[in-house]
N, C-alpha and C positions, 0 to 999 in steps of 0.2 A: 715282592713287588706289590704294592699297591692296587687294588684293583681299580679301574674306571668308575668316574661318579656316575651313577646312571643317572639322565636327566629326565627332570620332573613335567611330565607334559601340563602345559597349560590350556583349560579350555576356558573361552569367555561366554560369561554370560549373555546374550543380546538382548532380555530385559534390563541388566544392570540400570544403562543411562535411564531407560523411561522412571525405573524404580529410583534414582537417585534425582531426578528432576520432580517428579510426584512427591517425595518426602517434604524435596528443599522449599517446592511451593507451597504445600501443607502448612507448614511452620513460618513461611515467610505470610502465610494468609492469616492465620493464628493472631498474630503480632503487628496485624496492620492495625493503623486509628480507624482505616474504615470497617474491619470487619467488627474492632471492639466498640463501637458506636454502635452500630445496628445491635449488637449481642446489649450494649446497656438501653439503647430506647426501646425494645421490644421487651425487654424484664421491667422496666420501669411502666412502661403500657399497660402489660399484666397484671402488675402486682396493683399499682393505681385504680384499674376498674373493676380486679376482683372485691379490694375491700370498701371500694364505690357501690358495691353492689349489693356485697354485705349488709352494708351499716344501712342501706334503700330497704333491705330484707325485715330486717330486727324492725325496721321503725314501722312497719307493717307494708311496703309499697313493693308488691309482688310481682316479678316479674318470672315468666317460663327460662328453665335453664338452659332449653336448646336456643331460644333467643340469645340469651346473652352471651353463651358460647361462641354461638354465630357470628354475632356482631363483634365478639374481642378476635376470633380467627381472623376474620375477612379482613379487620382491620391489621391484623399483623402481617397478612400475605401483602394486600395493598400497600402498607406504609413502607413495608422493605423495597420495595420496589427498584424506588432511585438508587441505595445504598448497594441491593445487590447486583443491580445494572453497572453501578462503576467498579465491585468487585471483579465481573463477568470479564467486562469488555476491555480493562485493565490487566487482566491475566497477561495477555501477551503484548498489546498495543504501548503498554509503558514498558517493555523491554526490548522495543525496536531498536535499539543502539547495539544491543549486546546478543541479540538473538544470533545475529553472524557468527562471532564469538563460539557461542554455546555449540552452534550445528557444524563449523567448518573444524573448530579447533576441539571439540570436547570427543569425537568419537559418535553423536547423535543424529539419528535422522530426525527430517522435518515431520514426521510423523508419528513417531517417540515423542518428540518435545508436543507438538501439540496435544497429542493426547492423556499426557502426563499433566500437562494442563486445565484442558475439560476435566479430567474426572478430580483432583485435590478441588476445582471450584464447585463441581456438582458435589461430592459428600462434604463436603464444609459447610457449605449452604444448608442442602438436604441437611446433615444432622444435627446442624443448630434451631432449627426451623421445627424439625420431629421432636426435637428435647424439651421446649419451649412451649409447643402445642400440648404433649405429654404432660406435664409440670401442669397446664392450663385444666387439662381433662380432669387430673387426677385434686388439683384443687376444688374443682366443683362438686366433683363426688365427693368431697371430705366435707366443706364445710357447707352447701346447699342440699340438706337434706331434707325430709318432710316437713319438719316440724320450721327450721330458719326461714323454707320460702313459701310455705302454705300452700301451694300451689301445684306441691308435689315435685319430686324429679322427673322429668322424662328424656333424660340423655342417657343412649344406651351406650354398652360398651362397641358394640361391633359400631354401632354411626358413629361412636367417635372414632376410632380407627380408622373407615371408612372415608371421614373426612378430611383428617390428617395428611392419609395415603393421596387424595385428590389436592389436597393444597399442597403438598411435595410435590407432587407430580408437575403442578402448573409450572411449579418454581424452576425445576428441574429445566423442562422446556426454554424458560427464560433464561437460564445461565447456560443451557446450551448454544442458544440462539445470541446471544452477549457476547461467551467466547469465542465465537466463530466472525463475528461480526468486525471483534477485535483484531484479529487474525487478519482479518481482511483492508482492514485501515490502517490508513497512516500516522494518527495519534488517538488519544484515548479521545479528546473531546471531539473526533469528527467520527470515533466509531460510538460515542454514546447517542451523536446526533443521529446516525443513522439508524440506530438499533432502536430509537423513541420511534420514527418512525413504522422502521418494519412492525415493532410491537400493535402500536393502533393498526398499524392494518392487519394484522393477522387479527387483532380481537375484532374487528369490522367485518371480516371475512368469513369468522367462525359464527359469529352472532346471526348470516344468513340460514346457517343450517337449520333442518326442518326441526320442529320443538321437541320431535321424539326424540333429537339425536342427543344424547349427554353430553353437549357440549360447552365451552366457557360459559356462556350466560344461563346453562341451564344449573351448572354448578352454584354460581353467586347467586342465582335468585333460589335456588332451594335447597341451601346445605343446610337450615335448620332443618329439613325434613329430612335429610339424609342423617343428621344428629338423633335424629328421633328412632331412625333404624327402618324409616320408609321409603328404603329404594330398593330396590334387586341386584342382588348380587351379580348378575350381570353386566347390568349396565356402567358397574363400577370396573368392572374387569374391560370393558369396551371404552370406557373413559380414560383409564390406567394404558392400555393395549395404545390408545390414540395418542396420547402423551410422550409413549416411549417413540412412537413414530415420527413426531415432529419433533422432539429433540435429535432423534441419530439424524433428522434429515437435514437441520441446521449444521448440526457437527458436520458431518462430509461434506457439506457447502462448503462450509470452512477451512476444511483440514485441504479439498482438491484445490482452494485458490493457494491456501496457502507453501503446499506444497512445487508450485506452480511459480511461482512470483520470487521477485527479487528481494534477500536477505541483507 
């Protein structure tokens, strides 16, 4: 006689859904026109005013490398701005129809899906923004060296890191404070209005801190000095430190209405 099939216990994962929502969004961000638009106008920015810069160089009109770093950084954090605000606040706000869907019928809590959210919009951002800035750094050390700018180099490696590290950081903040914002609205276009918003008042609010603090305008007004490699390690660590705290404090904004509220 046949012995008994012994049954094969099942246990389930309960990262599974967040990890299968995090992937889907990943690829579904990948493959947007809006994240490949921002990924072509910030290559084409860069690559336009490095050898803008170049051919100023060669013809003799010298300019410092931490300047022009500066000025093509700021302008890449700056210009993405609008593109990755509708990134952000799109994450979940253009999937109101089907977010019910996803949470009642798929197995997922509202806290899985949110957060499987936030973070495919924070490293997508983040690492297209690092790779881009990198590419940026590693061209000026390649081709503005003593002799192409006269004027010497003086971008060091730790400032550009340093710099890097604080323009992700900003960004960071703002795709957290985006997806939460999203989360909270009722379509994309009344959560991008609101999120223009809260943004100018947060930069309004942060520009009163006292001058010693590292904060938003102390960044923009002196990241060529921070390119130069004259800041303290500190205050980067205090700047980075302050970043992570008002992104997670946007996130839980977001994640408590959202979890909260009708799907």
């Amino acid at each position: 006689m046949d012995a008994p099939a012994t049954a094969i216990p099942f246990r389930f994962n309960r990262f599974l859904p967040y990890w299968a929502v995090l992937q889907t969004d990943l690829g579904q961000t990948l493959r947007s026109w809006v994240y490949r638009l921002w990924l072509i106008m910030m290559a084409l920015a860069a690559l336009g005013y490095v050898l803008y810069k170049l051919g100023a160089a060669n013809a003799g009109e010298y300019q410092s490398v931490a300047v022009q770093t500066d000025d093509l950084l700021r302008a890449l954090a700056i210009g993405s701005l609008s593109l990755i605000s509708l990134l952000a606040v799109s994450s979940i706000s253009s999937e109101r129809g089907t977010i019910a869907d996803s949470i009642l019928s798929r197995g997922i809590s509202r806290y899985q899906y949110f957060l499987a959210k936030w973070h495919a919009r924070v490293v997508v951002v983040l690492a297209t923004f690092v790779t881009v800035s990198v590419a940026v750094l590693v061209a000026y050390s390649v081709l503005f060296t003593a002799a192409t700018n006269g004027s010497g180099v003086n971008l060091t490696t730790w400032g550009g890191i340093y710099a890097v590290a604080m323009l992700a950081a900003v960004l960071m903040v703002v795709v957290s404070w985006g997806v939460a914002i999203g989360a909270m609205s009722n379509g994309t276009v009344i959560g991008i209005t609101i999120f223009w918003i809260v943004i100018f008042g947060g930069m309004i609010a942060l520009s009163r801190l006292p001058s010693d603090y590292p904060n938003l305008k102390w960044l923009m007004d002196g990241l060529r000095n921070v390119l130069r490699g004259g800041v303290q390690t500190g205050d980067v660590v205090q700047f980075l430190a302050a970043s992570v705290v008002l992104a997670a404090v946007g996130a839980f904004i977001g994640l408590g209405v959202f979890a909260r509220r009708d799907v």
